[in-house]
C-alpha positions in Angstrom: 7.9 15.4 -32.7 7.1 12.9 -30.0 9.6 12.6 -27.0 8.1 10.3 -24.5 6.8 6.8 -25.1 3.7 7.6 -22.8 1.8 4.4 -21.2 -2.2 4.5 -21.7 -4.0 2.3 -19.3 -7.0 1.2 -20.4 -10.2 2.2 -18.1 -11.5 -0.7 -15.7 -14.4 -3.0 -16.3 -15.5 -2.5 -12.6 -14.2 0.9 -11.5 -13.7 1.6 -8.2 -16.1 4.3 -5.8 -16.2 5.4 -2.7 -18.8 2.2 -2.0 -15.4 0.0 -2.0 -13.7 -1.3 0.9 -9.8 -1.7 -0.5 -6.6 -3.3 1.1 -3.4 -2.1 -0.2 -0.4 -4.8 0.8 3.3 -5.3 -0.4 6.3 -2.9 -1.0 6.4 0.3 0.2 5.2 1.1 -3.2 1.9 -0.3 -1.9 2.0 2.3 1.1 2.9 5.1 -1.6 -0.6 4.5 -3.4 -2.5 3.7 -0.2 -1.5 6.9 1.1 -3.3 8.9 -2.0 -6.2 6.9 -1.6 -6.5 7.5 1.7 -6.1 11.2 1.4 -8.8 10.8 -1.2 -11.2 9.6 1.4 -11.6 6.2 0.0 -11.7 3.5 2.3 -8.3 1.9 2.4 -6.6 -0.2 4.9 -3.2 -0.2 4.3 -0.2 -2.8 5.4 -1.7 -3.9 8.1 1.9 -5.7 9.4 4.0 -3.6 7.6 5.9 -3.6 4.4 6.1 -6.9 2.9 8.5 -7.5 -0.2 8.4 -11.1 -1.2 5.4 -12.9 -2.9 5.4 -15.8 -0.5 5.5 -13.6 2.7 2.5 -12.0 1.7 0.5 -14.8 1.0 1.5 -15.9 4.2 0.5 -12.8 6.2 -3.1 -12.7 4.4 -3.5 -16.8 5.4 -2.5 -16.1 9.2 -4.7 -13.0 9.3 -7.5 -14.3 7.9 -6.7 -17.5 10.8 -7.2 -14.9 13.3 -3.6 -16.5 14.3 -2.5 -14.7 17.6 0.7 -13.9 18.2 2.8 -16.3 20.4 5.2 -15.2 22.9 8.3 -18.1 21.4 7.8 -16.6 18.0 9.1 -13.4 18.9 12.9 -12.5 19.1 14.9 -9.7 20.7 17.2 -8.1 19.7 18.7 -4.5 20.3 16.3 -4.1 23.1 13.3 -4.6 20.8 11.2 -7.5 20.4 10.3 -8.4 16.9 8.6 -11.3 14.6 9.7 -12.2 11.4 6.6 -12.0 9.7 6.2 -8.5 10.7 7.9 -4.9 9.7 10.0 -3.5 13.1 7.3 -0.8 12.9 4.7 -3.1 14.8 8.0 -3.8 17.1 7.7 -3.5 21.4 9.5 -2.7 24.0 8.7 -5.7 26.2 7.1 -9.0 24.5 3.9 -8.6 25.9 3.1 -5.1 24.0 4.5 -6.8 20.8 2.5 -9.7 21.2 -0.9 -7.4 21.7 0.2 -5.0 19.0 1.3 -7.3 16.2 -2.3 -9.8 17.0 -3.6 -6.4 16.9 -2.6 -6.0 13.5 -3.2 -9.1 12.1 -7.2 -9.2 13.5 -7.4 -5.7 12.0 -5.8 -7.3 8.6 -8.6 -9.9 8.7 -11.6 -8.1 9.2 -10.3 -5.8 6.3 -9.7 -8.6 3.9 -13.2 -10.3 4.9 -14.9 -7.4 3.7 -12.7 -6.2 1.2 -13.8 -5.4 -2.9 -10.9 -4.7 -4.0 -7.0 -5.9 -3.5 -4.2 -4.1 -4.4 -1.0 -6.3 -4.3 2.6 -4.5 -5.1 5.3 -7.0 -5.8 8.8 -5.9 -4.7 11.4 -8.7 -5.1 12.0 -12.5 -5.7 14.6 -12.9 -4.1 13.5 -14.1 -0.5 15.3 -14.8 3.1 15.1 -18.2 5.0 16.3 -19.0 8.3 19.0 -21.1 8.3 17.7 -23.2 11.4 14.8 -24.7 8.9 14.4 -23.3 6.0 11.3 -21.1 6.9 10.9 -17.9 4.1 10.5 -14.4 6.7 9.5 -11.1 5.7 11.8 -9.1 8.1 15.8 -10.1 8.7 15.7 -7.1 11.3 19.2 -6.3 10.6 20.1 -9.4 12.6 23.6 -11.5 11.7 23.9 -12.6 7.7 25.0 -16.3 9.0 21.5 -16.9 10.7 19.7 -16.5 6.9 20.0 -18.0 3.6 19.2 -16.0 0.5 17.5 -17.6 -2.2 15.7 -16.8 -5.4 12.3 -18.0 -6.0 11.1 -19.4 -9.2 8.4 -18.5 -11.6 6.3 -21.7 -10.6 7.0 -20.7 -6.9 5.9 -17.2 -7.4 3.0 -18.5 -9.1 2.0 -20.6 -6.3 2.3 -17.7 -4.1 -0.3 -15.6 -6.3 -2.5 -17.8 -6.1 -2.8 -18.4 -2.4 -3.0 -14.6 -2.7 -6.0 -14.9 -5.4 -7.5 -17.8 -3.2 -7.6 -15.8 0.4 -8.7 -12.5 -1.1 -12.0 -13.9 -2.3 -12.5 -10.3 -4.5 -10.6 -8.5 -6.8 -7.0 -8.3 -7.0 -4.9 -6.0 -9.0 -1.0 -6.9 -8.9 1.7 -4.0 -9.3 5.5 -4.3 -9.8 7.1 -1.8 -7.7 9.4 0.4 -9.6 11.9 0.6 -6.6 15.5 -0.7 -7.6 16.3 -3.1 -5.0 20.1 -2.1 -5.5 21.4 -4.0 -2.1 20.5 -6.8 -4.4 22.7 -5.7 -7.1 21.2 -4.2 -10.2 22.0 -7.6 -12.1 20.0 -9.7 -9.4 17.2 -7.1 -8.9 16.9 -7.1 -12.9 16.2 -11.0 -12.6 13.6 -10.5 -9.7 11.7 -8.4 -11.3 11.4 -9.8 -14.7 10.3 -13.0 -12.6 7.6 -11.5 -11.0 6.5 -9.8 -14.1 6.0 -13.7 -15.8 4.4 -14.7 -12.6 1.9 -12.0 -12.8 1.0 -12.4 -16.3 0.5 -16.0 -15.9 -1.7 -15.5 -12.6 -3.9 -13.3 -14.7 -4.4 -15.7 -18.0 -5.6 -18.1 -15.2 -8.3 -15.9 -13.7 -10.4 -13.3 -14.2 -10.4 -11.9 -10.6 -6.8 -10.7 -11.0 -5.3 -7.9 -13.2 -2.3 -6.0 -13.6 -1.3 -2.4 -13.3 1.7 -1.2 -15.0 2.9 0.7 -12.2 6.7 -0.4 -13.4 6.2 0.5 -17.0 5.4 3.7 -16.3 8.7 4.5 -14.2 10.8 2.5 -16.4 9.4 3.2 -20.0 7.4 6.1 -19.7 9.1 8.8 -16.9 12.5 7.1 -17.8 14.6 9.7 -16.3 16.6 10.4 -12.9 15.0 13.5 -12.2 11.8 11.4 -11.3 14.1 9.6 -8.5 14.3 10.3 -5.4 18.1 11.4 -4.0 18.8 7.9 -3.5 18.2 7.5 -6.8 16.5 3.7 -6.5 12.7 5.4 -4.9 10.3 7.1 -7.6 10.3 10.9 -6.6 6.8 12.3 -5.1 6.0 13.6 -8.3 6.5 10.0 -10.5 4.3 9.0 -7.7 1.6 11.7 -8.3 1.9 10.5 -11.8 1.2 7.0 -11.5 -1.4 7.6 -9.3 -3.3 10.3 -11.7 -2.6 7.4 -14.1 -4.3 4.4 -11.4 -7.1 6.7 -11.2 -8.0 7.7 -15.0 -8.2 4.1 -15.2 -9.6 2.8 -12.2 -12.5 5.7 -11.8 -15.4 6.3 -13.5 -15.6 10.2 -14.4 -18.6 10.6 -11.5 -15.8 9.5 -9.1 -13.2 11.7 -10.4 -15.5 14.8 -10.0 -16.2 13.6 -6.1 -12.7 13.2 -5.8 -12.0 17.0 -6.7 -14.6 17.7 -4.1 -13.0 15.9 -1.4 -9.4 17.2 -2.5 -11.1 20.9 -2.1 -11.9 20.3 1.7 -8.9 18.2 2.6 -7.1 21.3 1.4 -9.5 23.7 3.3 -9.4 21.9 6.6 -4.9 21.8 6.0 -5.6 26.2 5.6 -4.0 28.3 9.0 -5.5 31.6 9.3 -4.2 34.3 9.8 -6.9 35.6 12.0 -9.0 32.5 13.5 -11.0 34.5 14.8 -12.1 37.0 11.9 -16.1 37.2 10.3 -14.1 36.3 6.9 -13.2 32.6 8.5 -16.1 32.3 10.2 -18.1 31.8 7.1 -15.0 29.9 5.4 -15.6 27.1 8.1 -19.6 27.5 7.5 -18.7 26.9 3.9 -16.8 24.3 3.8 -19.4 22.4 6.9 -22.2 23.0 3.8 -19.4 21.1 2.0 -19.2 18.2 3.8 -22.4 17.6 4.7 -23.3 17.3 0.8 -20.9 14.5 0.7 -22.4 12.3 3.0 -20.9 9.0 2.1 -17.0 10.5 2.4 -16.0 10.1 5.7 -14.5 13.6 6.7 -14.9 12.9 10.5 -11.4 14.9 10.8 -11.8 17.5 8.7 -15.6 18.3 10.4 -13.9 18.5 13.9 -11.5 21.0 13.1 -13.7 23.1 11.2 -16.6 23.2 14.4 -13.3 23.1 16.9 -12.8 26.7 14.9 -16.2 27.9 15.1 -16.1 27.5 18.6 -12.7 29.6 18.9 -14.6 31.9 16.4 -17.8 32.8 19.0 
């Protein structure tokens, strides 16, 4: 008998290697799979301002990346004894508006170069429904917890969605892969987050009749149809669980690597887990040639960066003589 409707993804025409330069932007879905790649050794640049939710407000922080646009000092706004930008997650917030007006151009000249030499684009959709200032209209990524009566909420429309894509499509200049995140925006009610989401899904599925640089990865499918069940929620009962997570991403990569990759991925998932080992005795013959080994290791890899990982294993054959 069969008890799960399981999703098969079919394998990439251009798989991905660990030749690629990839940007991971959106949700915190989008952080969730950059995070894997990353420990993967592939080379990922991930949210480079910080979680973004909306379609439109990431098209808008790929244009003023790629601009090069610095950070003014009038755009900012303080509040709680932080300063802060709309455009920008609190994360990239400062203490005084000069170090949030160096850290968040920062971010956005490190967004650009990554984008400029980018292959691939990984773009997780997390809601339709979008904040605007009430003082002119003007979509933001971040309310920052400030006052409801200085924002008005509003639901964008397919052809507005669309729109957004394709700015997206049109400042990547490479590949693009759109995701739904599977998080439940319940603050928007299940009814309204329901709505958002089967929005974006139409947006997305018209953006990639229209082009062959952008594709879709069912990401949401997989949670919804597939898993289907609260014990792959996290305790809040909205956020996939780390092991739904684990499964979409053995999913992403099935599909998205070619079998040569896959088999340098288990290499690099051997040292990653080598260099994370405490001994017991650092000093012991026995670790001694464990750090040897896994050195030999690395050094057949040459095209992973494991810059970390070789560090700590020469920092402990040091301690070791």
């Amino acid at each position: 008998m069969k008890f799960r409707t399981e999703i098969e993804v079919a394998a990439w025409s251009h798989p991905i290697d660990y030749n690629h330069n990839i940007v991971s932007l959106g949700s915190c879905f989008a952080d969730n799979i950059a995070r894997i790649l990353a420990r993967y050794k592939f080379r990922i640049t991930a949210s480079p301002t910080g979680i973004l939710f909306n379609p439109a407000s990431i098209a808008e922080a790929m244009e003023a990346m790629l601009r090069r646009e610095a950070v003014s000092h009038d755009e900012l706004i303080e509040y709680e004894g932080r300063y802060l930008h709309h455009d920008f997650h609190s994360s990239l917030s400062g203490a005084t508006a000069e170090e949030a007006v160096a850290t968040m151009t920062r971010a956005r000249e490190c967004g650009g170069n990554a984008l400029r030499s980018a292959d691939l684009l990984i773009v997780t959709l997390g809601t339709a429904w979008v904040y605007c200032l009430a003082s002119n209209g003007a979509v933001v990524a971040n309310c920052h917890k400030q006052p409801a009566s200085k924002f008005r909420r509003e639901l964008l429309s397919v052809g507005e969605i669309v729109e957004a894509l394709r700015r997206i499509l049109c400042a990547a200049g490479c590949r693009v892969v759109f995701t739904l995140s599977p998080v439940r925006h319940a603050g928007e009610g299940l009814e309204d987050n329901s709505l958002s989401k089967a929005l974006l899904r139409v947006a997305i599925s018209e953006v990639c009749k229209e082009s062959e640089a952008a594709s879709y990865f069912p990401a949401y499918e997989i949670v919804m149809d597939d898993l289907r069940d609260y014990r792959f929620y996290a305790d809040d009962l909205v956020h996939p669980s780390p092991a739904a997570i684990e499964y979409i991403a053995e999913k992403f990569f099935k599909a998205a690597t070619t079998p040569l990759t896959q088999q340098r991925m288990q290499s690099v998932e051997r040292v990653v887990r080598a260099a994370e080992h405490r001994p017991a005795n650092p000093r012991s013959e026995e670790f001694r040639k464990f750090c040897q080994r896994e050195l030999e290791a690395i050094a057949k890899l040459p095209e992973i960066d494991f810059s970390e990982e070789k560090s700590y294993f020469e920092k402990m054959l040091q301690i070791n003589l």
